[in-house]
N, C-alpha and C positions, 0 to 999 in steps of 0.2 A: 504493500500500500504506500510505501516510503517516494516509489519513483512516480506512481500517481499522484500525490500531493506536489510532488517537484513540476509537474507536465507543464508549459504552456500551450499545447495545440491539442485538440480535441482527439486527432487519431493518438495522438500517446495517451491521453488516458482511456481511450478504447482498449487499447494494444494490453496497456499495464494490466487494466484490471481485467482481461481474458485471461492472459497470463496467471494470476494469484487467486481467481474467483472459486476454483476445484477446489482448493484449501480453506474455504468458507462452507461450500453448499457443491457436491457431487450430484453430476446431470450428465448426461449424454449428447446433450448438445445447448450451447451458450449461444447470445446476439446480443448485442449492443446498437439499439438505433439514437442515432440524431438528431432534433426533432430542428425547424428555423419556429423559435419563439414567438414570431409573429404571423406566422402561416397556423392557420386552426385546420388543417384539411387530414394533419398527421401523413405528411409524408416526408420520410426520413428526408437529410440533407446528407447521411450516410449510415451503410449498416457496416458490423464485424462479426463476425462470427468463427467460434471454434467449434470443432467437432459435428458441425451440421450439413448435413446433404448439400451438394451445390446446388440444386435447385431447391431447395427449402425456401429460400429468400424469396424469390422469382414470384414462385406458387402463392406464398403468402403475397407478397406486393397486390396478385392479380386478384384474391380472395378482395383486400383492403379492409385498412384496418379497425373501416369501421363495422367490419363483420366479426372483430375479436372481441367476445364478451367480456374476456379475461381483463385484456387494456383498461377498458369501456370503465370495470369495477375497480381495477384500480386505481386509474386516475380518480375517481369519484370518490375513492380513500385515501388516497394520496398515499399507497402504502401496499404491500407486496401481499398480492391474492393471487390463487393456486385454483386450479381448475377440480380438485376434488374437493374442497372448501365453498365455492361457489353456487354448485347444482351438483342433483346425486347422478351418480355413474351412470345411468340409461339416459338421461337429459343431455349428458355431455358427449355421448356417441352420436347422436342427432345433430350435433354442431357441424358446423360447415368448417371448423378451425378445426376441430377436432378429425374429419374426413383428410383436411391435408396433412395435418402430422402424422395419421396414419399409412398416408401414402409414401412416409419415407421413415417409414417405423418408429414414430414415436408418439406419445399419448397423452401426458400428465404433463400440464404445462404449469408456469409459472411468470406474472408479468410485473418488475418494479418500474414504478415511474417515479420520475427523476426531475424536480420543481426546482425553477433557479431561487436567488435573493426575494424575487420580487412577484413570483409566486407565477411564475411563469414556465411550461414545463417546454422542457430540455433537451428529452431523451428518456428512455424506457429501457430496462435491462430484462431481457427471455432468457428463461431455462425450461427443459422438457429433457422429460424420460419416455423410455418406452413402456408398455403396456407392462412386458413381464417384471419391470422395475418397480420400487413400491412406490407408493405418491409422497409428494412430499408432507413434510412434517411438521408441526408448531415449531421444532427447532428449525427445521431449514427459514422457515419464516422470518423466525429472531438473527439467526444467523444475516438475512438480507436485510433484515433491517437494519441493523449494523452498517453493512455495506451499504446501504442506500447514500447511508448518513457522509461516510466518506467519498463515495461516488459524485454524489451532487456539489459537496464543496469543491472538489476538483476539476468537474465539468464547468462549473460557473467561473473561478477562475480563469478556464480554458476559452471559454466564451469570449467574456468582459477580453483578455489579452487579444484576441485573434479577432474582434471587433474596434479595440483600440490601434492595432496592429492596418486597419482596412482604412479605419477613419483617417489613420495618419497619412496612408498612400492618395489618399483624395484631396486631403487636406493639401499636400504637397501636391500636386499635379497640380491644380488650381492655384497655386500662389505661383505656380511655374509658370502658367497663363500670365501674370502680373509683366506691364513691361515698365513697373517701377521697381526699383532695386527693392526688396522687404529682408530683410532679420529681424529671428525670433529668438528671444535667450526665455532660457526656463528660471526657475525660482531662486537659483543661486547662482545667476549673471552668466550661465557661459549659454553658449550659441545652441540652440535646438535645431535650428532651421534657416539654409540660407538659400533666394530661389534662383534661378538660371538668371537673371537680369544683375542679380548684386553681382555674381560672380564674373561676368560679363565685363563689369562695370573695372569689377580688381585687375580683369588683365588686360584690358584697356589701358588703364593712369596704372602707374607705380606710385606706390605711396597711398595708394587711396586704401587698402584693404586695413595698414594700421591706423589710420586716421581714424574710420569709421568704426572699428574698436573701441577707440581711444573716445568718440562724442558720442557710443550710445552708453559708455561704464557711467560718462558725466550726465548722461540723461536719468539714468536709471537711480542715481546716487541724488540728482535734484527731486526725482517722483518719490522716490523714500522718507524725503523731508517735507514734505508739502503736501498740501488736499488736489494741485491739482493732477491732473490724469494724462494730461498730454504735455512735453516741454520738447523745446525745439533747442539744437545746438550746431552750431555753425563755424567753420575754416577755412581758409584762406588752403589751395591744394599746396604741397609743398613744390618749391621748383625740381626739373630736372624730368625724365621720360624715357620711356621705349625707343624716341628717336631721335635723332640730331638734333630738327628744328623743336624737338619737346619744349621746350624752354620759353618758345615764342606761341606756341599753340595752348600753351598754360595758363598763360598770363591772364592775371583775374580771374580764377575759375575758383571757385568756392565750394565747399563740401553744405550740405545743409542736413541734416536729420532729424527726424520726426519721429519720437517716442511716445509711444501709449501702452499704459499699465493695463494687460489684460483681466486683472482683477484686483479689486479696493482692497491693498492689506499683505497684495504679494508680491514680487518682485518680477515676475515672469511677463515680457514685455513684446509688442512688436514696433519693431524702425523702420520707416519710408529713408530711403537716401537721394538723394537730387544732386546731380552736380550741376552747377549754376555758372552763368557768366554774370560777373556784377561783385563789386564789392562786397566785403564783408560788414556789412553796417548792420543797425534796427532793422527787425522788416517791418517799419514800419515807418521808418525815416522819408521816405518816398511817395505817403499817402499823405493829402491833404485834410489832416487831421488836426484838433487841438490838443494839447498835450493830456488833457484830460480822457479826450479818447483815444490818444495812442495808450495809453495807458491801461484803458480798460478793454481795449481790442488785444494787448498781449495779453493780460488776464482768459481773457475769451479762448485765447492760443493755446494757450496753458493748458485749458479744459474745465476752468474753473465755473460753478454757476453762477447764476445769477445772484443768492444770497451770498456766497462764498467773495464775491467781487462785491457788496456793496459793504461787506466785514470788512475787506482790503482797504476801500477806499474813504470808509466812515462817510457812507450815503446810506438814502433808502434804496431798496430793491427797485421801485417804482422812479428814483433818478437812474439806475443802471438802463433801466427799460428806456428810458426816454433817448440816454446817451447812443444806445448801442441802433434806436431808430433812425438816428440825425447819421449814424455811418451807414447806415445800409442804404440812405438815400444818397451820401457821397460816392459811394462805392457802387451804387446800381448790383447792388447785392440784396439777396432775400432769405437766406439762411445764414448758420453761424459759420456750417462747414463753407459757405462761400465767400464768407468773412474770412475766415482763416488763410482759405486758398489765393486771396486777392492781396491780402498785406502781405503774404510773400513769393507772393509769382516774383519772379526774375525773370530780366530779358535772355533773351536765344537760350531759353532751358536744354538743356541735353540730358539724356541717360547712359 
């Protein structure tokens, strides 16, 4: 049971526990189905099996499983029912389940279902003997009960990994799509995720790859200390390049990066990076603003709210509102996100 607790993929803990399950409850023939937790139709997303006819599987699939009484009762107990426990011996001859185990010698069935965390079932474990074998027993019972218990923790594990495992390949392929450079660092500052554009971006410029290290540790180090969610940090590229004229093709290019804390209280972040032609000033040196709304337009950059900024500025919420009105009509802007984008567009952007 030791290397079934260790599994993260669902066929290892198939495998493990075919392997170890004769050492719990002797049968003639073992299956492990798969169930997808959100499909109610029960049809496996995989079966294993030891010691069972190669057409067992088959036969059963084409019977379906919602012709298996056995299943049926157990899930409805959430706990391991046995076909001479269920209906007396002449009742269960008459069964349609019972005609196909017959037809590959076997009789006396057994069916554990297998519920994840959140009460959602999983997978199902079969066992069956044949006729001249004896039925099973209140201990074989206790016996799978037992196993059920570590079964299931193991499979949910196996799940949650190999669903986390799916999420992350989508998750990646879509920010690959991005043709803005993105990095993602997890809870303790280093890189989780960097997409085909950042990298792009690094062997492009030299120099760029430690910069942009270097302005998301100080973004992340600004979001730790502050309420707001989003901070932006900006450099001036360093001289020198890939190629002779590098030097002349540099001049003025600025690093700019955009950090936002994926959740209130953690460190794990993601950075937009922009490399810009244009000095390194305010972004917001360049908008015909009062100081008052330059002011409160970086606040807005920040990610800060609306009460958050009138804490800042010792106003009412209802002066923020007013101020941040009077820029969206300078700005021919309508949201905050186009606020934000506006104060620091740069001329001839590149990526």
């Amino acid at each position: 049971m030791l290397a079934m607790q260790a599994a993260l993929r669902v066929v290892d803990v198939q495998s493990s526990y075919l392997e170890t399950v004769s050492g719990v409850v002797g049968a003639d023939a073992y299956g492990f189905s798969h169930f997808d937790a959100l499909d109610q139709r029960l049809k496996p997303l995989s079966v294993v099996t030891r010691e069972a006819p190669h057409r067992l599987v088959p036969d059963y699939n084409e019977l379906g499983a919602d012709q298996d009484p056995i299943l049926a009762a157990a899930l409805t107990a959430n706990a391991p029912i046995d076909s001479s426990r269920l209906m007396p011996r002449d009742a269960w001859r008459e069964q349609s389940l019972c005609v196909v185990l017959n037809r590959h010698g076997l009789h006396h069935s057994m069916v554990v279902p297998l519920v994840g965390r959140n009460s959602e079932l999983l997978g199902a474990l079969y066992l069956a003997r044949g006729e001249e074998s004896r039925a099973f027993t209140p201990a074989d019972i206790a016996g799978m009960t037992m196993a059920k218990r570590h079964v299931e923790l193991a499979l949910d594990r196996a799940v949650q990994h190999e669903s986390a495992d799916q999420r992350g390949s989508i998750l990646g392929w879509a920010m690959n799509q991005l043709e803005i450079a993105t990095i993602v660092t997890a809870d303790d500052g280093r890189t989780y995720f960097e997409n085909q554009a950042l990298r792009r971006l690094v062997r492009a410029h030299r120099g760029v790859g430690p910069l942009v290290a270097e302005l998301v540790s100080e973004n992340i180090v600004l979001l730790r200390r502050g309420p707001q969610r989003v901070v932006f940090g900006a450099s001036a590229l360093p001289d020198g390049g890939n190629a002779p004229d590098a030097h002349k093709s540099r001049a003025g290019l600025r690093l700019t990066v955009r950090t936002l804390a994926l959740r209130p209280g953690q460190s794990s972040t993601v950075s937009f990076v922009f490399l810009q032609r244009g000095s390194v000033a305010a972004p917001v040196d360049h908008v015909p603003l009062s100081a008052r709304e330059r002011e409160i337009v970086t606040w807005v950059a920040e990610g800060l709210t609306n009460r958050q900024i009138s804490e800042m500025a010792f106003v009412s919420e209802n002066t923020v509102r007013e101020h941040l009105k009077r820029v969206f009509r300078k700005l021919n802007v309508h949201s905050r996100a186009e606020l934000v984008q506006a104060v620091w567009q740069g001329s001839d952007e590149t990526r």
